[in-house]
N, CA, C and O of each residue as an XYZ file, in Angstrom:
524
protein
N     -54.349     -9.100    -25.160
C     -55.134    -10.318    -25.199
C     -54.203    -11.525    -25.218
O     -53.520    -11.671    -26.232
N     -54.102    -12.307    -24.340
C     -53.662    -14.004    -24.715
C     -53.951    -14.731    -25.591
O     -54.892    -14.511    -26.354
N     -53.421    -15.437    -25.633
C     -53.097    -16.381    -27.091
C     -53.024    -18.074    -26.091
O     -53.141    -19.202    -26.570
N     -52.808    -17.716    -24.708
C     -52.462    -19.424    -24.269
C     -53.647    -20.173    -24.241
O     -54.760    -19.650    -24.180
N     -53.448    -21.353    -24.283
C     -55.101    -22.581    -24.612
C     -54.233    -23.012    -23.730
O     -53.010    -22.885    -23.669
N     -55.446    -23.845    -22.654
C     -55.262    -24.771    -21.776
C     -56.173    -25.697    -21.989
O     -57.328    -25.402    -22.297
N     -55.557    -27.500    -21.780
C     -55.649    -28.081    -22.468
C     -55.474    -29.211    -21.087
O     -54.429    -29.477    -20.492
N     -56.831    -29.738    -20.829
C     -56.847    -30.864    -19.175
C     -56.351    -32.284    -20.025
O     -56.749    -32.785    -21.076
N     -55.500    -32.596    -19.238
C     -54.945    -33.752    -19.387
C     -55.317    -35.260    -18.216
O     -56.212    -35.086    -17.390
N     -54.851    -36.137    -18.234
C     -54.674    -36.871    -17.015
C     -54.026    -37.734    -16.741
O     -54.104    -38.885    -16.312
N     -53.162    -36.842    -17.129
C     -51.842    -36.797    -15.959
C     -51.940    -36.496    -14.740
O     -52.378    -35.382    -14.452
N     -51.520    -37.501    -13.616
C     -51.679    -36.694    -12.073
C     -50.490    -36.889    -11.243
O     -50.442    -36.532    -10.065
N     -49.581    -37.429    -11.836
C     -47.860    -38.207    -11.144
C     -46.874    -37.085    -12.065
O     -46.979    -37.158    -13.289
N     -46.032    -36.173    -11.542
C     -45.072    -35.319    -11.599
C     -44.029    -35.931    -12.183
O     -43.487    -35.599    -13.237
N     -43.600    -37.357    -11.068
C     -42.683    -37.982    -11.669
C     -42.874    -38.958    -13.135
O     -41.954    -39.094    -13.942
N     -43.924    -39.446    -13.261
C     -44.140    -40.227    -14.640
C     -44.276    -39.099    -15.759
O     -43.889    -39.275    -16.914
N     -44.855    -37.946    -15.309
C     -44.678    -36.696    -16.781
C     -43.114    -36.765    -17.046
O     -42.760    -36.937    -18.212
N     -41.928    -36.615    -15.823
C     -40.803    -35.949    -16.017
C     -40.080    -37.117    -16.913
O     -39.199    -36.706    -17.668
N     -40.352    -38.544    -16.916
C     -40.055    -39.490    -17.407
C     -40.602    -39.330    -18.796
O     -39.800    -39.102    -19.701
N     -41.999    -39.434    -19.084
C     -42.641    -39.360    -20.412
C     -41.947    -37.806    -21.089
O     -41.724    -37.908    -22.296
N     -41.745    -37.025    -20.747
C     -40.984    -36.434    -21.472
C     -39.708    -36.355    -21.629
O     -39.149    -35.608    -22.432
N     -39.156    -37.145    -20.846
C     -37.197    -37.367    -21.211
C     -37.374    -38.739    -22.308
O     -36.416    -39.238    -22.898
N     -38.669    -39.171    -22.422
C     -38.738    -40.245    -23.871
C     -38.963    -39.330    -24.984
O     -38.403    -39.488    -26.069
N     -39.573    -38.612    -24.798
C     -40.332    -37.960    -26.098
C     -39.178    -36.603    -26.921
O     -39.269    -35.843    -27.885
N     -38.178    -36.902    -25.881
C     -36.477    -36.569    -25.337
C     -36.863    -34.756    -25.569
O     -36.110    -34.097    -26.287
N     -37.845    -34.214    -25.022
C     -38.136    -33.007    -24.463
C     -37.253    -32.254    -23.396
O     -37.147    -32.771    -22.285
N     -36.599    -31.037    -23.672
C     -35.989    -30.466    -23.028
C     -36.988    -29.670    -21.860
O     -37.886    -28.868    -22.114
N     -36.666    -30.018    -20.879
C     -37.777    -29.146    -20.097
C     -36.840    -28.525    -18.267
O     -35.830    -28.858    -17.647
N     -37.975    -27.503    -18.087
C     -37.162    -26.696    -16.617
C     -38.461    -27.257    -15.522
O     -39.587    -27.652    -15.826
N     -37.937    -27.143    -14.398
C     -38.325    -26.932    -13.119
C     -38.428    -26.473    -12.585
O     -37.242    -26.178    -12.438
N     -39.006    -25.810    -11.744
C     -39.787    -24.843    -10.705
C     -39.186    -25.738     -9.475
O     -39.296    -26.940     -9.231
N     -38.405    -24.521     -8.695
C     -38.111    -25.005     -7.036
C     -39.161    -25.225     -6.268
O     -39.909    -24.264     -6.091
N     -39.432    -26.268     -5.745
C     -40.414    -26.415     -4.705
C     -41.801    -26.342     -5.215
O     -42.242    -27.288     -5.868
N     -42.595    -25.198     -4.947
C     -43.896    -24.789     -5.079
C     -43.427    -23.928     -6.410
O     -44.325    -23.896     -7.251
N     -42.604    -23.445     -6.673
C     -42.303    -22.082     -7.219
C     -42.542    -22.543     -9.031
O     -42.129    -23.615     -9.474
N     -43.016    -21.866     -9.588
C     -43.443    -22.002    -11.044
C     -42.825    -20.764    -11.741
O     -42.576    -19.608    -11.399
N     -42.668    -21.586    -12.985
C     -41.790    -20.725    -13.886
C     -42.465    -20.336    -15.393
O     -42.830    -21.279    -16.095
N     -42.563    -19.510    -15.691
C     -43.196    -18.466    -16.533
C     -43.002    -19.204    -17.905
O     -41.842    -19.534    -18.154
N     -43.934    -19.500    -18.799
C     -44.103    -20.300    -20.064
C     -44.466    -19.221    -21.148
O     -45.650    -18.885    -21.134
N     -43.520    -18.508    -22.253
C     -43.419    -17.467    -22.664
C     -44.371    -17.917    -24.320
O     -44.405    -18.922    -25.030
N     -45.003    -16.604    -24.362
C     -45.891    -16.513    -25.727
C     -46.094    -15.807    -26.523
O     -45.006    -15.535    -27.031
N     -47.091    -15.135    -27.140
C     -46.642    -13.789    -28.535
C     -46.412    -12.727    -26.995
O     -46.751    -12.802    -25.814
N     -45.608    -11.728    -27.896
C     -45.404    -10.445    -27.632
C     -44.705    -10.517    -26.178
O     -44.340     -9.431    -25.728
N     -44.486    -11.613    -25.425
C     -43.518    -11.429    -24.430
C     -44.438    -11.715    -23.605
O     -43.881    -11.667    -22.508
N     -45.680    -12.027    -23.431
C     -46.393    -12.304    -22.769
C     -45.994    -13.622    -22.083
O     -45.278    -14.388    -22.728
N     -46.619    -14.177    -20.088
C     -46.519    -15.140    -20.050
C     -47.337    -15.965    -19.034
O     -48.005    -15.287    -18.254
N     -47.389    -17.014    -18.932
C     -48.217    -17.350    -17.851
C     -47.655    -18.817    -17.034
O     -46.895    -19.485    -17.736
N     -47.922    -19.341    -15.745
C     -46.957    -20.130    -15.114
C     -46.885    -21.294    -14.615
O     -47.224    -21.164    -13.439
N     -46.543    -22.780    -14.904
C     -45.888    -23.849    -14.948
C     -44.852    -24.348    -13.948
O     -43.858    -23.746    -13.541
N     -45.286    -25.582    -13.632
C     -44.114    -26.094    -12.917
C     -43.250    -26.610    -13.850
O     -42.031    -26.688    -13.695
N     -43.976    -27.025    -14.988
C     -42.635    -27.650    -15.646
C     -42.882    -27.203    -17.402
O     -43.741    -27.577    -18.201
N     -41.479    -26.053    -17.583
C     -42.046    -25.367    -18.881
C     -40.970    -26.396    -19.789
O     -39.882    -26.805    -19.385
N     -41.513    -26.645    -20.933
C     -40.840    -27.492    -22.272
C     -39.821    -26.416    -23.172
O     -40.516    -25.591    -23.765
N     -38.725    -26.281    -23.350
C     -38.417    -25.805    -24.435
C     -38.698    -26.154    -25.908
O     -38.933    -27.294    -26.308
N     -38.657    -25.220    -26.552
C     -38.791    -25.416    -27.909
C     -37.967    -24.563    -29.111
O     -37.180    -23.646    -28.874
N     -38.283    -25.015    -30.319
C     -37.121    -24.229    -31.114
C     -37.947    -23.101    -31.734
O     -37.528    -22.648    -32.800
N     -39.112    -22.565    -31.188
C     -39.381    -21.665    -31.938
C     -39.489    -20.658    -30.410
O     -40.135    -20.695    -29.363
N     -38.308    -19.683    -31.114
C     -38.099    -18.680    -30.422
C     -39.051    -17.835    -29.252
O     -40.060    -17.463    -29.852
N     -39.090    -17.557    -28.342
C     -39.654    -16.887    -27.150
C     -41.357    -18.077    -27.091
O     -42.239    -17.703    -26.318
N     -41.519    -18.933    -27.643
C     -42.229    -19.565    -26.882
C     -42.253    -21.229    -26.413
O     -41.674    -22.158    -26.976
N     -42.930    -21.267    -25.459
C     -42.417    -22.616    -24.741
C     -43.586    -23.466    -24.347
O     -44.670    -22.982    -24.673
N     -43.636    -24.835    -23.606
C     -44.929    -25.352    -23.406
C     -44.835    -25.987    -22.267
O     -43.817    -26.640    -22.037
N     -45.904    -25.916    -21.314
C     -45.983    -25.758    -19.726
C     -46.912    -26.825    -19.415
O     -47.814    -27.301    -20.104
N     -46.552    -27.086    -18.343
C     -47.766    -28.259    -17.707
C     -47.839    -27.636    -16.223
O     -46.771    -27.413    -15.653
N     -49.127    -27.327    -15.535
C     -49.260    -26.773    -14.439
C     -50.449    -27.650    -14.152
O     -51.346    -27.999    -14.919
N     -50.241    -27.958    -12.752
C     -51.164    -28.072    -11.424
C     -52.412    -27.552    -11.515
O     -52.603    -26.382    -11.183
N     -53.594    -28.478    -12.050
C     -55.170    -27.561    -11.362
C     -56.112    -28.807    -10.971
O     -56.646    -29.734    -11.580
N     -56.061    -28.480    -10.016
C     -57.003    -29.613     -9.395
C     -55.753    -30.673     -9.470
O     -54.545    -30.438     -9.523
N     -56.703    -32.353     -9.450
C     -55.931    -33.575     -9.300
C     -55.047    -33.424    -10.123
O     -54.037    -34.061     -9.827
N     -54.956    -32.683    -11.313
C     -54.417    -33.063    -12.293
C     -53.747    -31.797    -13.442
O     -54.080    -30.614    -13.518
N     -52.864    -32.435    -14.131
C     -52.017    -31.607    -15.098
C     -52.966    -30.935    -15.817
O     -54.128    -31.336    -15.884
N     -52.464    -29.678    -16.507
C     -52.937    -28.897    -17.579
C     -51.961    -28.539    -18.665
O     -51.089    -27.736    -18.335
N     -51.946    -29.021    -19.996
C     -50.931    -28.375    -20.657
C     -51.557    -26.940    -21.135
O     -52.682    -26.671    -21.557
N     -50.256    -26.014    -20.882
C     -50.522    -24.500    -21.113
C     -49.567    -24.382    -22.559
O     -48.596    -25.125    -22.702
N     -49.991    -23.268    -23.715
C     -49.060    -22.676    -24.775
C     -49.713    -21.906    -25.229
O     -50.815    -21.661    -24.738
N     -49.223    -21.238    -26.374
C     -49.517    -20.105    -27.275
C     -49.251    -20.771    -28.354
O     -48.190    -20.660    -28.967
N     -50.637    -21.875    -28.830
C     -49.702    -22.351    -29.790
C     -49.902    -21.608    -31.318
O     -49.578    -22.030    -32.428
N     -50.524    -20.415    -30.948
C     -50.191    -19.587    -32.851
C     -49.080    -19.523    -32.807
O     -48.607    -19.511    -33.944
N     -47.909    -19.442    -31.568
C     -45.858    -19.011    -32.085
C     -45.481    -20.759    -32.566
O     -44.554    -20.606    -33.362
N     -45.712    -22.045    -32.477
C     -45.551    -22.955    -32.085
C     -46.034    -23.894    -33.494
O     -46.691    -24.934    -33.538
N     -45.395    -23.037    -34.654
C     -45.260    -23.858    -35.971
C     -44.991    -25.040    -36.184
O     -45.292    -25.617    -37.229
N     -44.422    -25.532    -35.281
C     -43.688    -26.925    -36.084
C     -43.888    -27.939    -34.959
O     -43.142    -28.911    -34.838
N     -44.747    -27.731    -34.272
C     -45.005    -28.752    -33.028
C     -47.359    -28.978    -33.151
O     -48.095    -28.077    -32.748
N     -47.704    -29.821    -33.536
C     -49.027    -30.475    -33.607
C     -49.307    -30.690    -32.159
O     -48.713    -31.465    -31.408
N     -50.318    -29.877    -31.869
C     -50.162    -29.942    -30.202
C     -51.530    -31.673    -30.088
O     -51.365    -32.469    -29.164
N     -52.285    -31.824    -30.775
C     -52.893    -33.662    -30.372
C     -51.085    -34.487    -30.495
O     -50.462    -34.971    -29.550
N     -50.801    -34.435    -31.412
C     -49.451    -35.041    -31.552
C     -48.880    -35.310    -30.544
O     -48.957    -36.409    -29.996
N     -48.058    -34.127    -30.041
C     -47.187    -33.648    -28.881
C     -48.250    -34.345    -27.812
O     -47.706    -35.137    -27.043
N     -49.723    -34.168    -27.640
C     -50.154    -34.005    -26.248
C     -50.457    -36.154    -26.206
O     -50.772    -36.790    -25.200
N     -50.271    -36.606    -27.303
C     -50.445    -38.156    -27.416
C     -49.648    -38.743    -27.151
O     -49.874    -39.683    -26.389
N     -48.135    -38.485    -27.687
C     -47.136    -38.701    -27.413
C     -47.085    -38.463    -26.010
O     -47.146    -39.479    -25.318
N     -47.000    -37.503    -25.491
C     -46.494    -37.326    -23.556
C     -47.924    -38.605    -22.891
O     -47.456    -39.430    -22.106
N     -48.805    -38.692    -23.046
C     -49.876    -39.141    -22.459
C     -49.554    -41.019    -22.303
O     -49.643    -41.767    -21.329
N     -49.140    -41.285    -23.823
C     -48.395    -42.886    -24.041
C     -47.816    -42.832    -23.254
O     -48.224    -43.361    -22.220
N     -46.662    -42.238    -23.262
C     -45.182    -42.324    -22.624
C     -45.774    -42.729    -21.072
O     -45.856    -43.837    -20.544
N     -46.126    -41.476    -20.596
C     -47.209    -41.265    -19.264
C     -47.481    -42.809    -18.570
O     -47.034    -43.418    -17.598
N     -48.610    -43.113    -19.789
C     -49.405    -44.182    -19.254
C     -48.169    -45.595    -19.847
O     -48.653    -46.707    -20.059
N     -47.140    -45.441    -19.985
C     -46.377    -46.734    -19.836
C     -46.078    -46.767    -18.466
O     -46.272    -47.674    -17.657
N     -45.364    -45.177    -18.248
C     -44.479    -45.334    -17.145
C     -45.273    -46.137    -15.712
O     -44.849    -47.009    -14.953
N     -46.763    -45.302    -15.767
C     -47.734    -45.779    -14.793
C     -47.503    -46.959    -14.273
O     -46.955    -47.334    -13.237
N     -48.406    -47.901    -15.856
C     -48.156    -49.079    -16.056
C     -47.354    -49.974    -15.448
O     -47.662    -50.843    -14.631
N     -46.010    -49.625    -16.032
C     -44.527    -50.462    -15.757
C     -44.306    -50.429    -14.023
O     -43.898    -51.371    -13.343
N     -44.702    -49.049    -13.529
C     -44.300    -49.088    -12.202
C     -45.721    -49.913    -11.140
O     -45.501    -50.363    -10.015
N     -46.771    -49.941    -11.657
C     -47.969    -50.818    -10.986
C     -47.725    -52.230    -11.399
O     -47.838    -52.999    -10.445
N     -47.457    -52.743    -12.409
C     -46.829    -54.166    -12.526
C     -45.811    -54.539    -11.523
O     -45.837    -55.417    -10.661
N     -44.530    -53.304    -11.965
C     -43.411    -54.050    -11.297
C     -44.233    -54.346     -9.726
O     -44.223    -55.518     -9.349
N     -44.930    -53.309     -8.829
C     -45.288    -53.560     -7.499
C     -46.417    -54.620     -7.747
O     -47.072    -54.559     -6.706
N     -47.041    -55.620     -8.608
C     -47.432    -56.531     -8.503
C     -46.508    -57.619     -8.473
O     -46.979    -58.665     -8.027
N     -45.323    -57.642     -8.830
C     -44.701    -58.663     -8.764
C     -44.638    -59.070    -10.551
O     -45.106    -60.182    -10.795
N     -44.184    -58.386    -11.609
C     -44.664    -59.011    -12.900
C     -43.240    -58.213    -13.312
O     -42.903    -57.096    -12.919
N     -42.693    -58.874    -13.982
C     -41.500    -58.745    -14.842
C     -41.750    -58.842    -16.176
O     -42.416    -59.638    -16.838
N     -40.827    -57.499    -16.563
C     -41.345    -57.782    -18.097
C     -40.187    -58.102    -18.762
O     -39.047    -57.679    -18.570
N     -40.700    -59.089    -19.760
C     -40.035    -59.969    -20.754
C     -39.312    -60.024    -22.069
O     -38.266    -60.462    -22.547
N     -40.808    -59.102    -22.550
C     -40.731    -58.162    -24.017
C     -41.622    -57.182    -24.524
O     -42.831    -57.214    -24.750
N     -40.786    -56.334    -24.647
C     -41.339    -55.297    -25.181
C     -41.104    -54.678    -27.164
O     -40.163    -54.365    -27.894
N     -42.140    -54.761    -27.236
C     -42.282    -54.008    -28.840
C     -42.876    -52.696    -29.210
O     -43.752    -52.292    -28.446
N     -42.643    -52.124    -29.995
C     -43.782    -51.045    -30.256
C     -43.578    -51.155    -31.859
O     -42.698    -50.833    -32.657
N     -45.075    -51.891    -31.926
C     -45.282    -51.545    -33.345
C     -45.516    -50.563    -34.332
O     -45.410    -49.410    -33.915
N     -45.842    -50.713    -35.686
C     -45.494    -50.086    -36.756
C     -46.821    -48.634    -36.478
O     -46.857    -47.574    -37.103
N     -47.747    -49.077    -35.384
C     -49.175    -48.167    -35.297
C     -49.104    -47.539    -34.103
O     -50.069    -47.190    -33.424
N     -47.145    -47.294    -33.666
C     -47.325    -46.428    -32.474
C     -47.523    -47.651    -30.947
O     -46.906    -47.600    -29.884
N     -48.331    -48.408    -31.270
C     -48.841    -48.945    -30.025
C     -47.412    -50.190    -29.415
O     -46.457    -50.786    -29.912
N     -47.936    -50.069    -28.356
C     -46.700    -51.198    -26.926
C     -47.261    -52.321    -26.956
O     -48.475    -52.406    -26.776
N     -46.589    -53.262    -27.159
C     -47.288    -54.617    -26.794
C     -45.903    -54.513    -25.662
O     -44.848    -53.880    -25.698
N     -46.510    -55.478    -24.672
C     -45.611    -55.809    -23.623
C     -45.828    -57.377    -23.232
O     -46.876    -57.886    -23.630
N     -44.954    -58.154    -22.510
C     -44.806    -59.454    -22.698
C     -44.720    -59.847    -21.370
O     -43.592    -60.322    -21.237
N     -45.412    -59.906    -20.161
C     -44.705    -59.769    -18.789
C     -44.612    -61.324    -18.033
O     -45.082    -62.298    -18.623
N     -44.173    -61.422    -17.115
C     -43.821    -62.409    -16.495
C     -44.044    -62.047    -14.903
O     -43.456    -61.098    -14.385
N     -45.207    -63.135    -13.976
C     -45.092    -63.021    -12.624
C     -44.212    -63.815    -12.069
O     -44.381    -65.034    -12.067
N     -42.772    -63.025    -11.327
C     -42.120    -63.290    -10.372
C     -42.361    -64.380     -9.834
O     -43.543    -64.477     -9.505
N     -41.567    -65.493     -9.535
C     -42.527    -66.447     -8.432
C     -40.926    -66.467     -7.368
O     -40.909    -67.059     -6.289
């Protein structure tokens, strides 16, 4: 029997996940091309990801795969003690929706000025249109 929960996200940009998780400073692998790589769970069991997360609890890991428009995070999280998967899945989603953000501004023409993140987690941003 499996143990993995899948978990729809919306996320739909490859490259803004690979960013939101080099903030959240997540060690993670890649899948060549099309090719997906196996996201490991109890008993050796596994199932498959383009982009699996390492973690420090031994033989299991946490995956984001392709269904439909959009990301799915995959795990087993009964091996996955010390990681709060709303936590973990809030954190990547912020990060996410900055990167979005930052890159639809910059192609409006808007420079940003200042940036904070306050004491409640949240971004204030300060931007400026180019003239």
């Amino acid at each position: 029997m499996s143990h993995f929960s899948t978990i729809k996200t919306a996320i739909v940009s490859k490259p803004h996940l690979l960013a939101a998780l080099k903030d959240v400073q997540a060690e993670f692998s890649l899948g060549e091309a099309r090719e997906s790589l196996p996201v490991r769970g109890f008993g050796g069991q596994t199932t498959l990801a383009e982009v699996v997360v390492s973690t420090r609890n031994q033989g299991y890991d946490i995956g984001f795969r392709r269904e439909g428009d959009s990301y799915v995070l995959v795990a087993d999280w009964y091996g996955l003690r010390d990681i709060k998967q709303e936590e973990l899945l809030s954190r990547v989603q912020q990060r996410y929706a900055y990167h979005v953000v930052r890159e639809q501004l910059d192609q409006q023409g808007f420079a940003l000025v200042e940036e904070e993140v306050r004491e409640d987690r949240t971004i204030h941003l300060v931007l400026r249109r180019a003239v």
